[in-house]
Wavefront OBJ file of the C-alpha trace (Angstrom):
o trace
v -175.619 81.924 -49.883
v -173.926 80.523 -46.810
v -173.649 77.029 -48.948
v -171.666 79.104 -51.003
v -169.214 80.672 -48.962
v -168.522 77.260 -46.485
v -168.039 75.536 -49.967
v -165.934 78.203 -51.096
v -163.385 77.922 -47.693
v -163.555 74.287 -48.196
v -161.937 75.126 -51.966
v -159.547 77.363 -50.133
v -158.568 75.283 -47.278
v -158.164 72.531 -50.019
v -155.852 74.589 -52.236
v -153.519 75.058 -49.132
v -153.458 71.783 -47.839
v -152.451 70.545 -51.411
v -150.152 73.408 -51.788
v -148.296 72.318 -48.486
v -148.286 68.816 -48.995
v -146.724 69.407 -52.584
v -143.821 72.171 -51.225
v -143.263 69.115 -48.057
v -142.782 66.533 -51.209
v -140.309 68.472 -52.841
v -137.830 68.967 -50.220
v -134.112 67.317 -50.232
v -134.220 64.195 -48.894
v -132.597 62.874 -45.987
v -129.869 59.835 -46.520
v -129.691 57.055 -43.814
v -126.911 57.741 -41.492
v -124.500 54.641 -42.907
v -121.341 56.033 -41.876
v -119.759 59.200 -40.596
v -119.255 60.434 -43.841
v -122.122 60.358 -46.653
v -121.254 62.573 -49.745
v -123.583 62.886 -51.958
v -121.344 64.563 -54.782
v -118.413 62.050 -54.896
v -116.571 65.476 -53.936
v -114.434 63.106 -51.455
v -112.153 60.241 -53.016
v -112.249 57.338 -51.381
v -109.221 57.312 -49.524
v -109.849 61.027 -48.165
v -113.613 59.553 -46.824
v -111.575 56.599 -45.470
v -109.288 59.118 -43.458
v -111.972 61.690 -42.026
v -113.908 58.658 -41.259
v -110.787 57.023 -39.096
v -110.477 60.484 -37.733
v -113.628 61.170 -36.685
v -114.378 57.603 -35.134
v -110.958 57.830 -33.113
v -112.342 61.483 -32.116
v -115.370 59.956 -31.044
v -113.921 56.694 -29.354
v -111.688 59.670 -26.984
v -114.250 61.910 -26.259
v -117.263 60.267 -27.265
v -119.151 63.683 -28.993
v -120.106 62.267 -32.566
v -119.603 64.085 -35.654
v -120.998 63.506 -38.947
v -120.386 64.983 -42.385
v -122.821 65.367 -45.107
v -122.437 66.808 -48.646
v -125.200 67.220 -50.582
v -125.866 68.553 -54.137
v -127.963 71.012 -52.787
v -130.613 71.913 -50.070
v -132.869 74.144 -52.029
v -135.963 74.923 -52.209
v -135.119 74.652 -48.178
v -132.575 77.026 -46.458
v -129.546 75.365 -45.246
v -130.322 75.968 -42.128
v -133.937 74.354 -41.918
v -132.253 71.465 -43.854
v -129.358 70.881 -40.942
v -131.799 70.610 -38.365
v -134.453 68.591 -40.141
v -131.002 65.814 -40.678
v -130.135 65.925 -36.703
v -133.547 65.119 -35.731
v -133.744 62.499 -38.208
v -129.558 61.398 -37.459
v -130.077 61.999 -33.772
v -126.657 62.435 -33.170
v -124.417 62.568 -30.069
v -125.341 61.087 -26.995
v -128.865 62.005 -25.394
v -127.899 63.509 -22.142
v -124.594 65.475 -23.518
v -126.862 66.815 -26.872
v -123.013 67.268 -28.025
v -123.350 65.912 -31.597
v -121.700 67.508 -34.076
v -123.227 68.447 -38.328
v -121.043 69.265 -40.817
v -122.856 70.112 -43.734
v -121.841 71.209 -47.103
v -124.281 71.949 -50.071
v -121.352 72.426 -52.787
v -123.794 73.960 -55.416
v -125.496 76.144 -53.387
v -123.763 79.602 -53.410
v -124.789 82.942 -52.072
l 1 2 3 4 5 6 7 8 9 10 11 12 13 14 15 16 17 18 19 20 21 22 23 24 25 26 27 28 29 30 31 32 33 34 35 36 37 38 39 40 41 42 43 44 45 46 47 48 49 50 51 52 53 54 55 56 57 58 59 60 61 62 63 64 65 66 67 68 69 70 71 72 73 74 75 76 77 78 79 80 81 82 83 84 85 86 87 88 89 90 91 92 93 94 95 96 97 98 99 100 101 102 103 104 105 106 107 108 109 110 111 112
């Protein structure tokens, strides 16, 4: 009897670790930080990624914050939310003592 129930919660600890590992795998994932502008979409022509990218590096050469822009597809299964924070951690933007970089993030086909 109690071989049956610790080989039953090994089934059941087995199902969830699969079942985790399989929702982690599925997840957006996140682009290397090339330039200050990565989109995804082709949303942006090239000479309006040129411009925001001239902006935002003269922005940062006079006050030094960093700002990047992102536009993605989508985010889903993941909120937004969980999604921006998972890129800044990965990004590591702005400088480490200010923590004054800056995410703009734009999932164009997700609606609510």
């Amino acid at each position: 009897m109690a071989f049956n129930l610790k080989a039953g919660l090994l089934a059941v600890c087995a199902m969830l670790l699969f079942a985790s590992l399989q929702a982690q795998a599925e997840l957006v994932a996140i682009p290397a930080l090339k330039t200050r502008v990565t989109d995804l979409t082709q949303t942006l022509s090239l000479d309006q990624k040129s411009q925001l990218e001239a902006k935002l590096m003269a922005f940062e050469q006079e006050k030094g914050s960093q700002i990047a822009v992102l536009i993605v597809p989508s985010t889903q299964p993941e909120d937004i939310a969980q999604y921006s924070i998972r890129v800044v951690d990965v990004w590591k933007l702005g400088r480490a003592r200010q923590d004054d970089g800056v995410l703009i993030l734009l999932a164009k086909n997700d609606h609510k």
